[in-house]
C-alpha positions in Angstrom: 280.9 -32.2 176.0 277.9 -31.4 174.0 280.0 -32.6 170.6 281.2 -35.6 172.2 277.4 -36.2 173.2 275.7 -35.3 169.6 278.4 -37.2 168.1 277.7 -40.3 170.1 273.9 -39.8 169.6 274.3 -39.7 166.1 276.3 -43.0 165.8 274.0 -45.1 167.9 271.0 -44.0 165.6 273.0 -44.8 162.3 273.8 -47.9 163.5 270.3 -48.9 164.7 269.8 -47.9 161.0 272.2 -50.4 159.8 270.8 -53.0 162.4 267.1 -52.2 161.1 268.3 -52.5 157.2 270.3 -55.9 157.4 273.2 -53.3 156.6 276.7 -54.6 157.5 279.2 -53.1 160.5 282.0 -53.5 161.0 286.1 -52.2 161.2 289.0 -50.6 159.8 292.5 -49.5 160.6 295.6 -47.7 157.8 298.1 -45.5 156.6 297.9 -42.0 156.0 300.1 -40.3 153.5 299.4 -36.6 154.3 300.8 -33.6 152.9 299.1 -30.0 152.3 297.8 -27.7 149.1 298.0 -24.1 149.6 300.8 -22.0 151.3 302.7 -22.4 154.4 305.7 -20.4 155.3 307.4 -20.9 158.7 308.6 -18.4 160.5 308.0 -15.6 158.0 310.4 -17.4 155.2 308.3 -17.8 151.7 310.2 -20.4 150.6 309.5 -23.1 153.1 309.5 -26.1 151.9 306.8 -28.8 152.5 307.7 -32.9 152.7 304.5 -35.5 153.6 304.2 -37.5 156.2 303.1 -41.1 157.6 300.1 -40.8 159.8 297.1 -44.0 160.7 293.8 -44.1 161.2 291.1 -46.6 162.5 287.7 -46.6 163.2 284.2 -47.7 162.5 282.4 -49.1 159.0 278.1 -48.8 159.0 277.5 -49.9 155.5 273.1 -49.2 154.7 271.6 -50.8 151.4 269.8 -48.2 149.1 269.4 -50.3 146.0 271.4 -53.1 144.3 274.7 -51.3 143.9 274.3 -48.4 146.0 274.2 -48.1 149.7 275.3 -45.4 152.2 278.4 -46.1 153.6 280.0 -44.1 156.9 283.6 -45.0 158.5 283.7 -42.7 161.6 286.9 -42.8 163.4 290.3 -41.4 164.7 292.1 -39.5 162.2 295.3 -38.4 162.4 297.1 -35.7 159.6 300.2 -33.7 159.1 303.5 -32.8 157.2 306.9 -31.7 157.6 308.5 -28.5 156.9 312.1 -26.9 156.3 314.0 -24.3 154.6 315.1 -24.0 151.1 318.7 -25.3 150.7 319.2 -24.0 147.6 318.6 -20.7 148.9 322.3 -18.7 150.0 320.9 -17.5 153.4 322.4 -17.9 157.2 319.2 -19.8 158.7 318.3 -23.2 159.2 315.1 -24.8 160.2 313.1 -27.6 160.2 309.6 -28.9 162.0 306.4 -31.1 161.7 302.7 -30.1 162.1 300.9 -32.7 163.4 296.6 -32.7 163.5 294.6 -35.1 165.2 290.8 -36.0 164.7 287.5 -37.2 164.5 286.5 -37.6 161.3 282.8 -38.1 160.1 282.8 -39.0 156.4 279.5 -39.4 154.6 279.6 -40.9 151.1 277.8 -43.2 148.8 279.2 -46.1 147.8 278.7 -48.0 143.9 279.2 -51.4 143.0 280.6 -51.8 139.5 279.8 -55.3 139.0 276.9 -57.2 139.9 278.9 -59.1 143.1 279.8 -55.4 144.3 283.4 -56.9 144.5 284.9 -53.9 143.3 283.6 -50.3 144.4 283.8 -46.4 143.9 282.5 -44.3 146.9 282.4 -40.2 147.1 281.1 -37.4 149.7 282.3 -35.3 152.2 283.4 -35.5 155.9 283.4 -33.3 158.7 285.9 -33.1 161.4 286.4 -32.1 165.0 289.9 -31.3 166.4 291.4 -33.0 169.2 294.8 -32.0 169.3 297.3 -30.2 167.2 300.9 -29.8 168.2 304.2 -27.7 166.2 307.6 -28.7 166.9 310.2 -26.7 165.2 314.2 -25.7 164.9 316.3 -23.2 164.0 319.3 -22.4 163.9 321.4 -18.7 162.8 324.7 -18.4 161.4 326.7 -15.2 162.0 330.4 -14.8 161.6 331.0 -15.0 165.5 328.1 -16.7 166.3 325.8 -19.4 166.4 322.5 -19.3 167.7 319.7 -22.3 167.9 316.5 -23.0 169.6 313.5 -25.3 169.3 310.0 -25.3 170.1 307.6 -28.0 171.1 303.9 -26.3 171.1 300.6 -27.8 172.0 298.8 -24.9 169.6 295.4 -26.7 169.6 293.5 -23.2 170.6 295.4 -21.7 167.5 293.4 -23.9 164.8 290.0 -24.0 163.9 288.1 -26.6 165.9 286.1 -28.0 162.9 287.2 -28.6 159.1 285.1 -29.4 156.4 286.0 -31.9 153.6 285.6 -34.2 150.3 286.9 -37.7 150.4 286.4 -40.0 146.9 287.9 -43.8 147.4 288.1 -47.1 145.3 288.1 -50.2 146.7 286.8 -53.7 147.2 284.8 -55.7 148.9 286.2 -59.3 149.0 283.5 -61.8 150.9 284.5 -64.3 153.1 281.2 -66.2 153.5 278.1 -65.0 153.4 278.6 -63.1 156.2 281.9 -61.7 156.6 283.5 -59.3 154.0 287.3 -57.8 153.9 287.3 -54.5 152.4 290.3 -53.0 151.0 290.2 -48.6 150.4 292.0 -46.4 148.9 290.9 -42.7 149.3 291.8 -39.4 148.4 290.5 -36.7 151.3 291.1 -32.9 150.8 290.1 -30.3 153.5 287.5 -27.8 151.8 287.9 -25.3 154.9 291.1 -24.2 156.6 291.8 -26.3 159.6 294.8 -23.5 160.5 293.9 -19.7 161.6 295.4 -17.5 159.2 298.9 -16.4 161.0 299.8 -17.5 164.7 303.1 -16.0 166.4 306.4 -17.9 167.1 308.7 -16.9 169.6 312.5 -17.7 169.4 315.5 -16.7 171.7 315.3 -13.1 171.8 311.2 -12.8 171.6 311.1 -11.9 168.4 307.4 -11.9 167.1 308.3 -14.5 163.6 305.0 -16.6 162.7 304.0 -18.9 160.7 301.7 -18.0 157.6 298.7 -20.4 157.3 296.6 -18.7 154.4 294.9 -21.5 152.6 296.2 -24.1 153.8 294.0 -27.8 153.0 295.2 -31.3 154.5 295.8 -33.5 151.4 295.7 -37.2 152.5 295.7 -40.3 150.6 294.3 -43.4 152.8 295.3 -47.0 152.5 293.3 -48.9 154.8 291.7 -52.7 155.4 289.1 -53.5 157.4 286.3 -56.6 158.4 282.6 -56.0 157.8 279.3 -58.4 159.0 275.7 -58.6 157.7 274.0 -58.1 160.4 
């Protein structure tokens, strides 16, 4: 609750900011591509393997002028962030599993964003974001082979209490910033955002049919996404 009301506190100041600047506010909705660096082995296995995933996002644009081409330019919204995981084929062994992780946010970026010609219709923008968990959920199958028998179970876990609540992060974009009229602006962003901090504790157990203690090995594990996104800005 206190979050929630910081967080709330601090985007009503930034945008009487913009309102007090003649900044431009605005929108923005896309498509996440999201995928992880670092090491993630399910269910004990070292060879999982890791596959991306389609996630959105939408939220927010505050856009404050600092000089001709630079200005200060915060997209606060709803994040959402995952991946898919399953075994090695290649591998000769009598087990079979497969599962998504799926993370969902508020994310908080802070960057400064360049104009590289004098209109500003073409951009670079860089800084960091921080971001509070809402929800994270695991679902998961397996499956053993023996000779004389075959046994399978799946999982569908709410394991929000098992990650770290808050993540730290680095987010660099291009884009532009097509006007309209003198007014209204579409931008169009592509961005690269890597997690600096884990947003996974380090090992968390999975239980299958006969309560055996597996789990899944988070160590260093970052979310890697790359953004496509559009959205409608206004001088105020």
């Amino acid at each position: 609750m206190k979050k929630g009301l910081f967080l709330l506190t601090g985007i009503l100041f930034l945008f009487t900011m913009v309102m007090a600047q003649s900044g431009r506010i605005g929108f923005y909705g896309g498509t996440n591509f999201s995928g992880i660096n670092g090491n993630y082995s399910a269910y004990g296995y070292q060879t999982t393997v890791i596959k991306d995933m389609n996630r959105m996002q939408m939220g927010l644009i505050l856009s404050i002028p600092l000089s001709e081409r630079l200005s200060l330019y915060l997209d606060p919204g709803y994040f959402e962030k995952g991946f898919n995981f399953n075994e090695d084929k290649d591998l000769d062994v009598n087990v079979a599993y497969s599962g998504s992780q799926r993370f969902n946010y508020i994310h908080l970026p802070f960057t400064i964003k360049l104009g590289l010609t004098k209109n500003q219709l073409f951009y670079l923008r860089s800084g960091f974001y921080y971001a509070f968990l809402l929800s994270s959920q695991v679902k998961s199958d397996i499956t053993y082979s023996y000779p004389d028998e075959i046994i399978s179970e799946s999982s569908d876990e709410k394991n929000t209490d098992k990650m770290n609540k808050t993540v730290l992060g680095l987010v660099t974009a291009v884009g532009m910033d097509v006007p309209l009229s003198e007014k209204i602006s579409i931008i169009l962003d592509l961005s690269y955002n890597l997690d600096l901090t884990n947003p996974m504790k380090d090992n968390y157990p999975q239980y299958w049919w006969n309560k055996s203690d597996y789990y899944f090995n988070n160590v260093n594990v970052r979310n890697s996404v790359f953004t496509i996104s559009a959205g409608l800005t206004f001088k105020i």
